[in-house]
C-alpha positions in Angstrom: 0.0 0.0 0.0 3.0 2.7 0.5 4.6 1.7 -2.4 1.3 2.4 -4.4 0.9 5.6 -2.5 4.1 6.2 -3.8 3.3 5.7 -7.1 0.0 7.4 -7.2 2.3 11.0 -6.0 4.8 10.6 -8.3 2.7 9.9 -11.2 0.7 13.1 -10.1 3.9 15.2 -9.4 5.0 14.5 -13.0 1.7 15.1 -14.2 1.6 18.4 -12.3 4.9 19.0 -13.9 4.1 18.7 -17.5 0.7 20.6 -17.4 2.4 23.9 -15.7 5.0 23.5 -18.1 2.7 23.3 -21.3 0.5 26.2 -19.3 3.8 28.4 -19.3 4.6 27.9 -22.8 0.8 28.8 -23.9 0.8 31.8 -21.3 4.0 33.2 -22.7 3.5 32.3 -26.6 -0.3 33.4 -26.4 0.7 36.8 -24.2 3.3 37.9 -26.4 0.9 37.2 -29.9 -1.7 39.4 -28.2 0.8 41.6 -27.3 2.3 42.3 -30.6 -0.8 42.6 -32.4 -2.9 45.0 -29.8 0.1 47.3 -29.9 1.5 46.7 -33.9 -1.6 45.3 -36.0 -1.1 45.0 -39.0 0.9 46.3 -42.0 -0.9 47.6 -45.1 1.6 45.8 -48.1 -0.7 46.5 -51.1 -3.9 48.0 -51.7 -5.7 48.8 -55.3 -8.0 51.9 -54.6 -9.6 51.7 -58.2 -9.0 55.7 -59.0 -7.6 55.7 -62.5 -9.5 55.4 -65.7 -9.1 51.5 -66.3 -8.3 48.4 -64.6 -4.8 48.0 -63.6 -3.4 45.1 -65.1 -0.3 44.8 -63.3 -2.8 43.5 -60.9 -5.5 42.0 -62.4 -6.3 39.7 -65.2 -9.8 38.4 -66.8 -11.4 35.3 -66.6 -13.4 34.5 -69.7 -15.8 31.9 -70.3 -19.2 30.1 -70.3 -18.5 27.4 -69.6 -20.9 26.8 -66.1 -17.4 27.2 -63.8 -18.3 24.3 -62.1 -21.3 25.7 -60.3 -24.3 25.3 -63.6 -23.6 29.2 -63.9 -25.3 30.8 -66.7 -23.2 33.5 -66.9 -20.7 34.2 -70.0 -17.6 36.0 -68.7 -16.0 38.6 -70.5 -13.3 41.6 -70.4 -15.4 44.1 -72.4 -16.1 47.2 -70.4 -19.6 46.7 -70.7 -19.4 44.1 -68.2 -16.1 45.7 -65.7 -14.4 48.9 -65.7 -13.5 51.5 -63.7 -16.2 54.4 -63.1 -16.2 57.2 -60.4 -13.5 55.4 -58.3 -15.1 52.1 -58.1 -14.6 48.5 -59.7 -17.8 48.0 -61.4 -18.8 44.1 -62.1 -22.2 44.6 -63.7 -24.4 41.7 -65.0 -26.3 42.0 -68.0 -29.3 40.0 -69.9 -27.8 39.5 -73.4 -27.3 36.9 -75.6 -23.2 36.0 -76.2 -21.5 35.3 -77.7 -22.5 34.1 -81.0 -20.4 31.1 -81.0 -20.5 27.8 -78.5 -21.3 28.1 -75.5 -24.3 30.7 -76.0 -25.1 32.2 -72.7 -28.3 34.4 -72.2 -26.1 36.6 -69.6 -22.8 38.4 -69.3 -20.4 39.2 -66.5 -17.5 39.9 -65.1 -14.5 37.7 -62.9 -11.0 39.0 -62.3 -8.1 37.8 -60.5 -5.0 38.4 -59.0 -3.4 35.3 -59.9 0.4 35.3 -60.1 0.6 39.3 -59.4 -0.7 39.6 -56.4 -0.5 37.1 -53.5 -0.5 36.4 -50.4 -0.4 34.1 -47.2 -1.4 35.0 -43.5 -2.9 38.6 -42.4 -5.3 40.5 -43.2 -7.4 40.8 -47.0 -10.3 43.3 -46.6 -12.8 44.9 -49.1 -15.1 47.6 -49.4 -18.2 46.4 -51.2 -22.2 47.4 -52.3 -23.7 44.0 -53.2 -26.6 44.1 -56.5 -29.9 43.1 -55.6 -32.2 40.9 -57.2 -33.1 36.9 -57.5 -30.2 35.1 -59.4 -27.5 37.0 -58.1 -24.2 35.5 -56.5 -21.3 38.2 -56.1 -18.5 37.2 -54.0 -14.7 38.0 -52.9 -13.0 34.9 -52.6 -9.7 33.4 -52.5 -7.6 30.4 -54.6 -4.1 28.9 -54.3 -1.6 30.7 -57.0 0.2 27.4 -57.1 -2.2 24.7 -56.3 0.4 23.1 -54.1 -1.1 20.3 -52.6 -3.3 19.7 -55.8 -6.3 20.2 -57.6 -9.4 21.8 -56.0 -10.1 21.2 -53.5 -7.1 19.6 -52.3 -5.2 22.7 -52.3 -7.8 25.0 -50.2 -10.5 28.1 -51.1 -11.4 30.5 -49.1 -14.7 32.3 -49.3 -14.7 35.9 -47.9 -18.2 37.1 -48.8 -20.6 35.2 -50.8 -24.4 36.4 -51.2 -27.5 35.5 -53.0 -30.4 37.6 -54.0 -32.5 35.2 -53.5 -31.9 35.6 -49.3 -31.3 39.3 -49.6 -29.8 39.7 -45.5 -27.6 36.8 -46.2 -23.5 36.9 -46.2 -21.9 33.4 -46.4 -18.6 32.5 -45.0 -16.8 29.4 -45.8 -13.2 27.1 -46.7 -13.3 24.6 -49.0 -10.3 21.6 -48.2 -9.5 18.0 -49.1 -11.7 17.1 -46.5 -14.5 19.7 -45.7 -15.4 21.2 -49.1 -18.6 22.2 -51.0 -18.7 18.3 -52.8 -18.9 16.1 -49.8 -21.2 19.1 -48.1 -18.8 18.9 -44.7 -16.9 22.4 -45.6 -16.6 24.4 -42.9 -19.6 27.6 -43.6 -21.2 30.1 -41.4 -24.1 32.5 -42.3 -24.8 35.8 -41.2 -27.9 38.2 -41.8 -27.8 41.7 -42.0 -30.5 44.2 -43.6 -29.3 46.9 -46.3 -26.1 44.9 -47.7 -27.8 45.7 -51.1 -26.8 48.4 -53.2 -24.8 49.8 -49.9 -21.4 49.6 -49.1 -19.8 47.5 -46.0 -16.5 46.2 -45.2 -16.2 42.9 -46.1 -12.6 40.6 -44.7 -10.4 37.9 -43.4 -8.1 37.7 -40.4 -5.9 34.6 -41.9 -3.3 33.0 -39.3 -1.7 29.9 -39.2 -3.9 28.3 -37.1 -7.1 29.9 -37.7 -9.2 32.1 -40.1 -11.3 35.0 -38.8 -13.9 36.2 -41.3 -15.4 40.3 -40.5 -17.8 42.5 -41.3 -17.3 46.2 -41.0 -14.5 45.4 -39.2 -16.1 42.9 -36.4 -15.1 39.3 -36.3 -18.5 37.2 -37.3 -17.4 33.9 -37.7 -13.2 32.0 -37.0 -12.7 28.3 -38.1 -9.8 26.4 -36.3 -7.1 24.6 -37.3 -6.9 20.7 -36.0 -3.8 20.2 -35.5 -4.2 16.4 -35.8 -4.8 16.9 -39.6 -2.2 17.5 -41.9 -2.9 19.2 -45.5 -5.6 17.7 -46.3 -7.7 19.7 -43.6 -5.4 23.0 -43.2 -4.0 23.8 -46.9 -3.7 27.1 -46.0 0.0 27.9 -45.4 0.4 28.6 -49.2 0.4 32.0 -51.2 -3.4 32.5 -52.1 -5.2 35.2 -54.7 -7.9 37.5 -54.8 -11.3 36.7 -57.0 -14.0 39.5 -57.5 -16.5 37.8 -59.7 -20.7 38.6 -60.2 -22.2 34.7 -61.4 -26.1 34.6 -61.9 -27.6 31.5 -61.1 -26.1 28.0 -60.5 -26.0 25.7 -57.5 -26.1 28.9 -55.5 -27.8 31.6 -57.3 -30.4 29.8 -58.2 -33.2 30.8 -60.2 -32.9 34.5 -62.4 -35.3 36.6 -62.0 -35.2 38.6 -65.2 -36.8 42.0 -64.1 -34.3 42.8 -61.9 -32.4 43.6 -65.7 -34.8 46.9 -65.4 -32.1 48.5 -64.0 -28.3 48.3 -63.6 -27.0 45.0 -61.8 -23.8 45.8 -60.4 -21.4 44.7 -57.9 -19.1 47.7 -56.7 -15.8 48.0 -55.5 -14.5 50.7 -53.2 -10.9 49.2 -52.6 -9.4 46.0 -51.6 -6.4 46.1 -49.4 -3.9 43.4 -48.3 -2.0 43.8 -44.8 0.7 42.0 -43.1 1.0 41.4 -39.3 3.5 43.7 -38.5 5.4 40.7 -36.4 8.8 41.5 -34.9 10.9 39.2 -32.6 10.1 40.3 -29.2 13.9 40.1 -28.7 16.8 39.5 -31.4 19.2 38.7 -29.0 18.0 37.5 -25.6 20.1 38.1 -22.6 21.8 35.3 -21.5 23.3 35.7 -25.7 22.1 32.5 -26.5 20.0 33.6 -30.0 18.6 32.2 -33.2 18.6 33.8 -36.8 17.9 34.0 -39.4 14.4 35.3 -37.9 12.2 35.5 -39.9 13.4 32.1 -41.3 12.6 30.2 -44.2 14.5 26.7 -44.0 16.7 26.5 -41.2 17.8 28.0 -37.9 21.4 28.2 -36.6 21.4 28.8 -32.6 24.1 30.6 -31.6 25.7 29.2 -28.9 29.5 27.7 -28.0 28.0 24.5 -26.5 26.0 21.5 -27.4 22.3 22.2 -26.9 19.1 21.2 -26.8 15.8 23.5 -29.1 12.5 22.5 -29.5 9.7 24.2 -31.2 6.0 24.9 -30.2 3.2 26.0 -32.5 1.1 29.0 -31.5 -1.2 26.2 -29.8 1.2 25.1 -27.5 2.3 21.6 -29.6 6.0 20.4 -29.5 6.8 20.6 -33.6 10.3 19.9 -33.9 13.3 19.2 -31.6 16.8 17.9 -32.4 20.3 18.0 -30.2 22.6 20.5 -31.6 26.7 20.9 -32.2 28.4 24.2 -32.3 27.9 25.1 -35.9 24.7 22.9 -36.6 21.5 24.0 -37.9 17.8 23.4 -37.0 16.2 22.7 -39.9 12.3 23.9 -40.7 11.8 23.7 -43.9 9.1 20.6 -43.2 7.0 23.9 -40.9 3.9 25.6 -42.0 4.3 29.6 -42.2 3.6 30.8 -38.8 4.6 31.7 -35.4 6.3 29.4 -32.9 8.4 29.6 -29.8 11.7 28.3 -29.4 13.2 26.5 -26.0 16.8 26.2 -25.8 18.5 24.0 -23.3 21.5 24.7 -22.3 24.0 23.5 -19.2 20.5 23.8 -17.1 19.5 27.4 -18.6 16.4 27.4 -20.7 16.3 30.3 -23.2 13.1 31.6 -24.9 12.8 33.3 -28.9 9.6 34.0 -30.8 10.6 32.8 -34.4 8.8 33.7 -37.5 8.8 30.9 -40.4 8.2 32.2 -43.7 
């Protein structure tokens, strides 16, 4: 019976242990990412105001086509500037009931989709829009997101992110969702939320993501509405989204979401309009380049490895922003940590080292 009593504290000591030592490492990680972005936000790294006379096509390019887009759209999609332009400082995106063109695939309607697809991209911060919605049965504008390199695959392998959808049809309605390998639109498990909010039609509102490594944050006017979490258990095939992604204004009319057109609405201008769209940047530092005790890492940020700067063997191991061990390894003077195998994010790096323990934010990029 003592010896089990025994047993029972020890086990409990240890267990004790571990917990405040997982509890320190998520207190000091999560304190100083709070920290950083209450006092630093975020940095603004490109923005497209619309103000000149035609669309900039450094930044954007057309997407042309009838061909359904996967969805049973009946749009046609053209770069005429019947269809988008620049008018009066906007983006204009307007739909139109019109035959075109006159050769396979004859569509009944025309619009608009433009990308940013290998000139603009990003991964992790913030992507926000200024936006008036059309009105009217049929319609489906959105402000979405696509992998520039389709990493991991074919959709939807490689990830979508949905900023704003809408449909006439449920005029209050703004749709938020991710499409992955696992959770997407096909299989009807992708991860959605729905919000309802009177006058999004023909006004403008503030439509955006908050993308981190280990979770998405979807706004409205600058409120947080809806965040989806990453699982940590999963690997890409639930959390593609540590890739560069681009930026997708397009106006469809019906299909699997738009449903049925109701042509009057044709009785007057359908447009979807575009104040700006701006792209920012967590304006991430390390909270300290060179720690006290001199014991340091760099590159930081860093892209495939670390070297630890230190005249002694030692010990690193890296946590995720969740509090996870990610990596470890025993180092020699002059080795390197490497992290190439690491998603883009934040983690926090223990060094261990003749019974010192050393502490470094690192950025992966």
């Amino acid at each position: 019976m003592k010896n089990k009593q025994f047993t029972y504290t020890a086990f409990y000591r240890l267990y004790y242990n571990r917990m405040k030592t997982i509890a320190t490492l998520l207190t000091t990680l999560t304190l100083s990412l709070l920290t950083t972005f209450a006092q630093e936000g975020y940095q603004l790294v490109w923005s497209d105001q619309f103000d000149g006379n035609t669309l900039n096509h450094d930044h954007w390019n057309y997407e042309q086509g009838g061909n359904g887009w996967g969805n049973n759209e009946l749009q046609y999609y053209t770069d005429r500037t019947q269809n988008v332009r620049i008018e009066n400082g906007y983006l204009i995106i307007e739909a139109r009931k019109e035959g075109y063109p006159t050769a396979a695939p004859t569509r009944n309607y025309t619009s608009a989709r433009i990308t940013t697809k290998n000139k603009v991209k990003t991964c992790y911060g913030k992507i926000e829009a200024r936006i008036s919605l059309p009105a009217g049965a049929g319609t489906w504008p959105a402000f979405w997101m696509m992998p520039n390199d389709s990493y991991y695959g074919n959709w939807p392998r490689s990830g979508e992110i949905d900023i704003m959808e809408h449909v006439g049809a449920d005029p209050t309605m703004i749709s938020f969702a991710t499409h992955t390998y696992y959770r997407n639109g096909t299989n009807g498990q992708n991860l959605h939320s729905k919000i309802y909010e009177d006058g999004v039609e023909n006004q403008f509102h503030l439509y955006g993501v908050e993308w981190l490594n280990d979770r998405i944050r979807f706004t409205f006017d600058g409120q947080v509405r809806a965040t989806f979490f990453r699982n940590f258990t999963e690997d890409w095939r639930g959390w593609p989204f540590d890739k560069d992604f681009f930026i997708i204004f397009n106006l469809a009319l019906g299909g699997t979401m738009g449903g049925v057109v109701n042509n009057d609405i044709f009785n007057s201008s359908v447009q979807m309009k575009v104040d700006y769209v701006n792209v920012y940047r967590a304006n991430i530092t390390p909270i300290a380049s060179h720690p006290s005790n001199n014991i340091f890492a760099y590159p930081n940020p860093c892209t495939d490895k670390l070297t630890i700067n230190t005249s002694s063997p030692c010990r690193a191991e890296l946590f995720d922003s969740m509090g996870y061990l990610v990596s470890h390894t025993t180092l020699q003077t002059g080795q390197t940590m490497p992290v190439t195998h690491l998603p883009k994010g934040i983690y926090l790096l223990k060094v261990h080292q003749n019974e010192t323990i050393t502490t470094q934010r690192i950025i992966k990029n």
